[in-house]
Backbone as a printed PyTorch tensor [residue, N CA C, xyz], in Angstrom:
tensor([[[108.4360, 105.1360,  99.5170],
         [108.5460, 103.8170, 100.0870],
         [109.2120, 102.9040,  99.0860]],

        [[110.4300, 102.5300,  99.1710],
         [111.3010, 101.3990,  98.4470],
         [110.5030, 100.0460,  98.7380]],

        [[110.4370,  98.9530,  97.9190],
         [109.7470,  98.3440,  98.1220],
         [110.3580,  96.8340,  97.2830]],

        [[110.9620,  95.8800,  97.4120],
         [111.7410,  94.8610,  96.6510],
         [110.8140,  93.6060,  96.2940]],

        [[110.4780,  93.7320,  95.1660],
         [109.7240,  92.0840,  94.5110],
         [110.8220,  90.7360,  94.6240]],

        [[110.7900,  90.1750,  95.1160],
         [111.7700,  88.6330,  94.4740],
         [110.9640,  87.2400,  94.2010]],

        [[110.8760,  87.1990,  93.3570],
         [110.2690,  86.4860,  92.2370],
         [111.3160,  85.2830,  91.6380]],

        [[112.1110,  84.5870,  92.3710],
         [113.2920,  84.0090,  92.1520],
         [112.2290,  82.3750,  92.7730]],

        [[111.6030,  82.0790,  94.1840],
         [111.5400,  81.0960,  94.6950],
         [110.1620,  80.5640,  94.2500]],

        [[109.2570,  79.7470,  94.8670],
         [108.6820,  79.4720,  94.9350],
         [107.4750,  80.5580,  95.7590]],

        [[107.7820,  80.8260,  96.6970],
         [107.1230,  81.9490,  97.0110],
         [107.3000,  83.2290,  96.6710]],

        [[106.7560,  84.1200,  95.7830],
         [107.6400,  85.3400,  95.8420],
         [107.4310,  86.8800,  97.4140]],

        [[108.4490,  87.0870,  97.3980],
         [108.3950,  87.8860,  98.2400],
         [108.7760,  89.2920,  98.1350]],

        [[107.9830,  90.1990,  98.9210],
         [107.5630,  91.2730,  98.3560],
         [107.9260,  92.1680, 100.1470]],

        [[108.9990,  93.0960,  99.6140],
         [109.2000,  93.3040, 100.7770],
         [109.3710,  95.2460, 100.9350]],

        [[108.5020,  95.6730, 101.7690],
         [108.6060,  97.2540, 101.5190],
         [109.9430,  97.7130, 102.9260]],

        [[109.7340,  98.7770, 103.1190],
         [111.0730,  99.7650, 103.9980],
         [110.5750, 101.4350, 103.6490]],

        [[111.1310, 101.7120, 104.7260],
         [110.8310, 103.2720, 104.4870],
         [109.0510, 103.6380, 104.8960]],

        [[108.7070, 104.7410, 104.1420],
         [107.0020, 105.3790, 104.0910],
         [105.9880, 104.5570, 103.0040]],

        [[105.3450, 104.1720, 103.3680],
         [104.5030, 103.6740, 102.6890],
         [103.5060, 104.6590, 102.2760]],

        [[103.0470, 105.2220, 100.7500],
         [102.4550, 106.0240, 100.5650],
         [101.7210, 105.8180,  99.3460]],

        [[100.4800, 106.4790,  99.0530],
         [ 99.5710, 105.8670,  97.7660],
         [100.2240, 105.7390,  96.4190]],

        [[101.1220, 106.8020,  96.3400],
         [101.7340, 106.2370,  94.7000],
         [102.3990, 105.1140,  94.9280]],

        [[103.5390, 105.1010,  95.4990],
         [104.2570, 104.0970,  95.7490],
         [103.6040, 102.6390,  96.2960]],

        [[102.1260, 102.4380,  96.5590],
         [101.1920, 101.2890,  96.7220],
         [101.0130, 101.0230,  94.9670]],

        [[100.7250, 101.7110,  94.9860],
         [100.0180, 102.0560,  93.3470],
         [101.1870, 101.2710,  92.3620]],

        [[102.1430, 101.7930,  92.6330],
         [103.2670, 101.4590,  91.5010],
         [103.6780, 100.1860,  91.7340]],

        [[103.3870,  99.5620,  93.1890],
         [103.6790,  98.2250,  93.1240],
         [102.7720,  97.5730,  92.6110]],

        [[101.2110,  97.8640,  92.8030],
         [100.3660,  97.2680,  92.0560],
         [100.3560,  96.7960,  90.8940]],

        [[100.5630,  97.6390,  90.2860],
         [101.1570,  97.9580,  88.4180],
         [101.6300,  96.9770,  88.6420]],

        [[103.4120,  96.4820,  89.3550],
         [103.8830,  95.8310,  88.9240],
         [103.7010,  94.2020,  88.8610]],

        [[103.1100,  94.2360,  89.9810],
         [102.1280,  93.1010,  90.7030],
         [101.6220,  92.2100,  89.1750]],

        [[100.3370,  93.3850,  88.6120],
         [ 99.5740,  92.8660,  88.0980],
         [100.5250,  92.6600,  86.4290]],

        [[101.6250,  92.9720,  86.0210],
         [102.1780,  93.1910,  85.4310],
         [102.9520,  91.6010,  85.2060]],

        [[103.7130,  91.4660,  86.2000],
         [104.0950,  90.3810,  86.5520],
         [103.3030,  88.8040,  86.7660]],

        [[102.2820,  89.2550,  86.7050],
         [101.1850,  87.6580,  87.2050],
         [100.7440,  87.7830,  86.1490]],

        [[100.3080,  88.6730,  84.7880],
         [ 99.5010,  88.7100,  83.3630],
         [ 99.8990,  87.4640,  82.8370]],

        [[100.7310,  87.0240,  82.9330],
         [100.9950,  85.8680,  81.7570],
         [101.3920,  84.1380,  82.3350]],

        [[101.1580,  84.7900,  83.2060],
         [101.3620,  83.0100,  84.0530],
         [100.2610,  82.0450,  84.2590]],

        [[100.9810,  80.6790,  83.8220],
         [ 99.8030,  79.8520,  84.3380],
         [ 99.2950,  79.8920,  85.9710]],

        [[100.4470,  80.0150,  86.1350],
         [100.2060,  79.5380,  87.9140],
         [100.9630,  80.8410,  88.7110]],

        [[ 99.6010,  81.4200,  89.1370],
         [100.1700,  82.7960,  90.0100],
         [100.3680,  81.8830,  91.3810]],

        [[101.8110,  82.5330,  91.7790],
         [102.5240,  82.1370,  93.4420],
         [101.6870,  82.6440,  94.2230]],

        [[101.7940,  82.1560,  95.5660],
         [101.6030,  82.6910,  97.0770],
         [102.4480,  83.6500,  97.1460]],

        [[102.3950,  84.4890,  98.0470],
         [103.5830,  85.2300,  98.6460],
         [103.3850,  85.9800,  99.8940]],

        [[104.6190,  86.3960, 100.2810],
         [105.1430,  86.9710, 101.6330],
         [104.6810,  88.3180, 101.2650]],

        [[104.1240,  89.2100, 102.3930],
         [104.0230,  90.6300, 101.8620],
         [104.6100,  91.1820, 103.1960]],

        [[105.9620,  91.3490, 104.0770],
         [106.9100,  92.1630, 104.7530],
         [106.5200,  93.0890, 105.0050]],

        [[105.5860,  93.9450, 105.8290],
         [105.5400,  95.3800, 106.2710],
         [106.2810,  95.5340, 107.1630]],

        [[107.2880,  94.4660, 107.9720],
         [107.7460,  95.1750, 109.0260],
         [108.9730,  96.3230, 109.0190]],

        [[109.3640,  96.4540, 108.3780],
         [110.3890,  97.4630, 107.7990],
         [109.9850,  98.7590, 107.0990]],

        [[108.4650,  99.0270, 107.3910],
         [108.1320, 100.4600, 107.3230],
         [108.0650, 101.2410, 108.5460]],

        [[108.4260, 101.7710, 108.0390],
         [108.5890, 103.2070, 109.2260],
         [107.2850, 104.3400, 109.5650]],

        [[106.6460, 104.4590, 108.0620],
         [105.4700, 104.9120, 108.6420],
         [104.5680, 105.2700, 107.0130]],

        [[103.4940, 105.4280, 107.3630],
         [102.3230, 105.2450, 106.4200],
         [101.4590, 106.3690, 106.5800]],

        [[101.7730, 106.8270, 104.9690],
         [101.0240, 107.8720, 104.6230],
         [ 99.6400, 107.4130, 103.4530]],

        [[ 98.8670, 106.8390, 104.0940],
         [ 97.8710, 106.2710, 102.9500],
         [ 96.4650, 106.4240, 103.8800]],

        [[ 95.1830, 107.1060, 103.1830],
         [ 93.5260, 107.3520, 103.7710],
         [ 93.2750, 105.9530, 103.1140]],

        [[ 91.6050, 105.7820, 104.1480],
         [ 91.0310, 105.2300, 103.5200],
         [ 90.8200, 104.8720, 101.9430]],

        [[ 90.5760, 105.9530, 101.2810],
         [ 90.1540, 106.1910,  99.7470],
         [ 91.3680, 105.4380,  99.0280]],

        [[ 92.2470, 105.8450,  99.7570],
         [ 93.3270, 105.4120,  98.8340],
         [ 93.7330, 103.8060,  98.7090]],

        [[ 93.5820, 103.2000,  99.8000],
         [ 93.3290, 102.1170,  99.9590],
         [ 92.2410, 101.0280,  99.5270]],

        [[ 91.2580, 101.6240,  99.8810],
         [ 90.0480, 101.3050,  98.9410],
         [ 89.9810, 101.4130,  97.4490]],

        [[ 90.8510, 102.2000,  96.3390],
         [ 91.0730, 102.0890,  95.5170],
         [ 91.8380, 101.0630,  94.9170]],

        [[ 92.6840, 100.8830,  95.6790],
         [ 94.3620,  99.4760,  95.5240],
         [ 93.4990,  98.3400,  95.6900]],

        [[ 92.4160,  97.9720,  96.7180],
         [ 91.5430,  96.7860,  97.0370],
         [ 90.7370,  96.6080,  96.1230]],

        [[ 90.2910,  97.6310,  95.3590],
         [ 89.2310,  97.2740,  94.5850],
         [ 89.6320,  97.0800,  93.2610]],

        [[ 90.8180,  97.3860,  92.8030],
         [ 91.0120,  96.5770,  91.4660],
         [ 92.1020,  95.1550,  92.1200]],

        [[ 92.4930,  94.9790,  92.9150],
         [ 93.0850,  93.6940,  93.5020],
         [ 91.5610,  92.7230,  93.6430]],

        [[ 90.3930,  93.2590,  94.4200],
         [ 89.0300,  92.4680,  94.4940],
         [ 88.7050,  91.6930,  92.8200]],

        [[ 89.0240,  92.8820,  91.8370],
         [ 87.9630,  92.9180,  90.2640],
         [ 88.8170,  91.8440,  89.7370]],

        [[ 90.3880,  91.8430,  89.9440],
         [ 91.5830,  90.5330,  89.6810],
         [ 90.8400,  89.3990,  88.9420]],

        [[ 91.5740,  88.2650,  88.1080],
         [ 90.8600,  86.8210,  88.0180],
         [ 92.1070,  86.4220,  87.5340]],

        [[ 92.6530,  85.5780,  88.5620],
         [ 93.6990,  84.5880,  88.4450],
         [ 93.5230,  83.5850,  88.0830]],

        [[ 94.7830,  82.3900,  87.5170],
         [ 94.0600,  81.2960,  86.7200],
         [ 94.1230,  80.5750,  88.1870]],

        [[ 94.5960,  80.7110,  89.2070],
         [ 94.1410,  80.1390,  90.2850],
         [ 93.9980,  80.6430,  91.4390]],

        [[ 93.7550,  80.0540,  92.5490],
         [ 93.5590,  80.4080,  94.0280],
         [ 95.3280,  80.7660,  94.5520]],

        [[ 95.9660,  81.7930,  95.7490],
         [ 96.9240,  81.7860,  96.1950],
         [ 96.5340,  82.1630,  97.3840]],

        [[ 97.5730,  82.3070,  98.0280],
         [ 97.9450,  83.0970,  99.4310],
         [ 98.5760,  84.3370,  99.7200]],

        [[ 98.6640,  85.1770, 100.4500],
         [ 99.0650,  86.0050, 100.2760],
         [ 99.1650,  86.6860, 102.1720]],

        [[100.3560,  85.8270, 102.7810],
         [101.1080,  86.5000, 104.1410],
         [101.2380,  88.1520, 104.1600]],

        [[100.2470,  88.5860, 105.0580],
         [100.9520,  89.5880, 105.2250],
         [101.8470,  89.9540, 106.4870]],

        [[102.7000,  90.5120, 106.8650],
         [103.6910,  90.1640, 107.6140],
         [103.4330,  91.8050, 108.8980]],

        [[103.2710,  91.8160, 109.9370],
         [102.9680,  93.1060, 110.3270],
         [104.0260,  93.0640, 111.8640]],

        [[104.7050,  94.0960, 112.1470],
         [105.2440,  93.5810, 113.1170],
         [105.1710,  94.5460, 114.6120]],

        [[104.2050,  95.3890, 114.3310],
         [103.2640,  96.5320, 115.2140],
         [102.2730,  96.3970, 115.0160]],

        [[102.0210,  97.3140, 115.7350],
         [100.0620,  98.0960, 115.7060],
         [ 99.4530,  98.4960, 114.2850]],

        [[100.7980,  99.8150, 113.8820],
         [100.4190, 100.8850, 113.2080],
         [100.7690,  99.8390, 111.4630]],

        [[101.3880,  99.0360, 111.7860],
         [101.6040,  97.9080, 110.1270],
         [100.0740,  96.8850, 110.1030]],

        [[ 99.8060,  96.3360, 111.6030],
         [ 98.7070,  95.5390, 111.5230],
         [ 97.3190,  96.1810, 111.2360]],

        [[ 97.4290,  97.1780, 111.5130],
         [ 95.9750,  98.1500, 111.2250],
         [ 96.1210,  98.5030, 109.7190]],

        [[ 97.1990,  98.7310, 109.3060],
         [ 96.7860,  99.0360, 107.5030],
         [ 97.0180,  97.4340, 106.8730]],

        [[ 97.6810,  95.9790, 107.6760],
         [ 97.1500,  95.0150, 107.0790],
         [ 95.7630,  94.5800, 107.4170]],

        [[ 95.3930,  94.9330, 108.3870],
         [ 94.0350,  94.7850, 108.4060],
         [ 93.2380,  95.3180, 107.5400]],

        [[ 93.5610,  96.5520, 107.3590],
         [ 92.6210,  97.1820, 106.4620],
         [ 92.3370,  96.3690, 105.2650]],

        [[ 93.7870,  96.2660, 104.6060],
         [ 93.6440,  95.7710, 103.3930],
         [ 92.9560,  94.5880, 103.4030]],

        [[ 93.0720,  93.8550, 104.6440],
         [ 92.7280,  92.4210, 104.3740],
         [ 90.8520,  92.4420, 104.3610]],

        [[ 90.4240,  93.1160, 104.6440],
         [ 89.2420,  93.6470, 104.9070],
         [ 88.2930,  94.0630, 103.6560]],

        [[ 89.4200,  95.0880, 103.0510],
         [ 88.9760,  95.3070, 101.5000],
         [ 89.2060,  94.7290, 100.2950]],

        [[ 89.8730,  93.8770, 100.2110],
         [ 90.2620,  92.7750,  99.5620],
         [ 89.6990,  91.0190,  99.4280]],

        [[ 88.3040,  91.6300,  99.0210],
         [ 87.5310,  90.1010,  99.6060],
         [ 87.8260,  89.3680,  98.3710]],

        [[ 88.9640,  89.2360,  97.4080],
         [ 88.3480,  88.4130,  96.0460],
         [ 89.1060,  87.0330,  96.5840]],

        [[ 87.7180,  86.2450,  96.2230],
         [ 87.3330,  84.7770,  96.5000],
         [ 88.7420,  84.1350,  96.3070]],

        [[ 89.9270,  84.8540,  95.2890],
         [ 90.9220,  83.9950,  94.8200],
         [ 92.4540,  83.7930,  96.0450]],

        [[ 92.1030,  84.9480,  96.4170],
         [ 93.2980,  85.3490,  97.2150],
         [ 93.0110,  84.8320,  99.1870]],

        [[ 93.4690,  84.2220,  99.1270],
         [ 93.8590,  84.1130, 100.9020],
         [ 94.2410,  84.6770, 101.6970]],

        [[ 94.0860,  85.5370, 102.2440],
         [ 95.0350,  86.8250, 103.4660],
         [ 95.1920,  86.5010, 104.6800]],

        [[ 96.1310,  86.4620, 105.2300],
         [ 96.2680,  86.1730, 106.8150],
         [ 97.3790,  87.2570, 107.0880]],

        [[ 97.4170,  88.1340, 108.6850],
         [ 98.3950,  88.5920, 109.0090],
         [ 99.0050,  88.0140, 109.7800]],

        [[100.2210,  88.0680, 110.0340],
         [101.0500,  87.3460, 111.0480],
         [102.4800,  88.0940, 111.6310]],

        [[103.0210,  87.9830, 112.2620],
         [104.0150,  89.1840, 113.0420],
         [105.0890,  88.6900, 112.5210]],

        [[105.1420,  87.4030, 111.9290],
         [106.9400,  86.8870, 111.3950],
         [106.7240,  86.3390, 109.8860]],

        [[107.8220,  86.4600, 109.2780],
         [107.9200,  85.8650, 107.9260],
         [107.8280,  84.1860, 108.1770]],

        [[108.4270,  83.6360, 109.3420],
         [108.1820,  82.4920, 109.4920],
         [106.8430,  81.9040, 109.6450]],

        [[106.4580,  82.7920, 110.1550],
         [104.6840,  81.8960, 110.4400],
         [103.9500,  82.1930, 109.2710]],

        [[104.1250,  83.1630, 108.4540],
         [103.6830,  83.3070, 107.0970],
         [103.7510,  81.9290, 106.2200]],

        [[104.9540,  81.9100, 106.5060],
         [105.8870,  80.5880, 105.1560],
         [105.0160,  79.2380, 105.7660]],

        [[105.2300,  78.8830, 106.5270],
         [104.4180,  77.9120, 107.2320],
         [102.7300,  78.0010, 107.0010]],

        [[102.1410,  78.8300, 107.0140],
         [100.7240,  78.9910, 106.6120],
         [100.9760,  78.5430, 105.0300]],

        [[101.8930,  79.3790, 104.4160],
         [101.5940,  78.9170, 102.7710],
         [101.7880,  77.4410, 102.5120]],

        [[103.3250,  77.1190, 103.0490],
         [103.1170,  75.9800, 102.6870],
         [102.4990,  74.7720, 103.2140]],

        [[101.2190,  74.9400, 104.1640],
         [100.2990,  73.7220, 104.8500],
         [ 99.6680,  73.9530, 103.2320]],

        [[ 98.9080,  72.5490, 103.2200],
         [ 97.8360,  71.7840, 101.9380],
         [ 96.3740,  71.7760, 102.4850]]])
């Protein structure tokens, strides 16, 4: 699963394509947490599933990615769109959004990047 960070705007956006599969969750994680280590102010962002094609990820595996995203401590609160534009994208954003209870992060799914952007940026 190819998967593109852009980290250029105000929101960064994070956009996958192709199979979505546990390493390739994994390796974005890494980069995720890699990328937010040193900032005062971690962004909101867009998270794009609609451009996967299909998903090779169990429970376990998922539950693993949630639970060090849950253990996280950001220096602040964000958002975090996830973007689903089927069934089979909204059921693994559901999932995640499900296992991912840390107090810091905001999750909403939504079927367009537009209604995402609009959720982040209301106050």
């Amino acid at each position: 699963m190819p998967y593109e960070i852009d980290i250029a705007g105000p929101i960064w956006r994070v956009t996958y394509t192709g199979t979505l599969t546990s390493n390739e969750l994994v390796k974005l994680f890494e980069e995720s947490y890699r990328l937010e280590h040193d900032l005062q102010v971690v962004p909101s962002r867009i998270c794009d599933l609609s451009r996967v094609q299909d998903i090779h990820l169990n429970f376990q595996d998922m539950l693993g990615v949630a639970n060090r995203r849950r253990e996280a401590r950001f220096p602040n609160a964000f958002k975090s769109a996830l973007i689903a534009a089927n069934p089979v994208q909204f059921g693994f954003a559901r999932m995640f959004q499900t296992l991912n209870d840390n107090p810091q992060i905001s999750i909403k799914i939504f079927s367009t990047v537009e209604e995402g952007v609009a959720w982040i940026e209301q106050q």
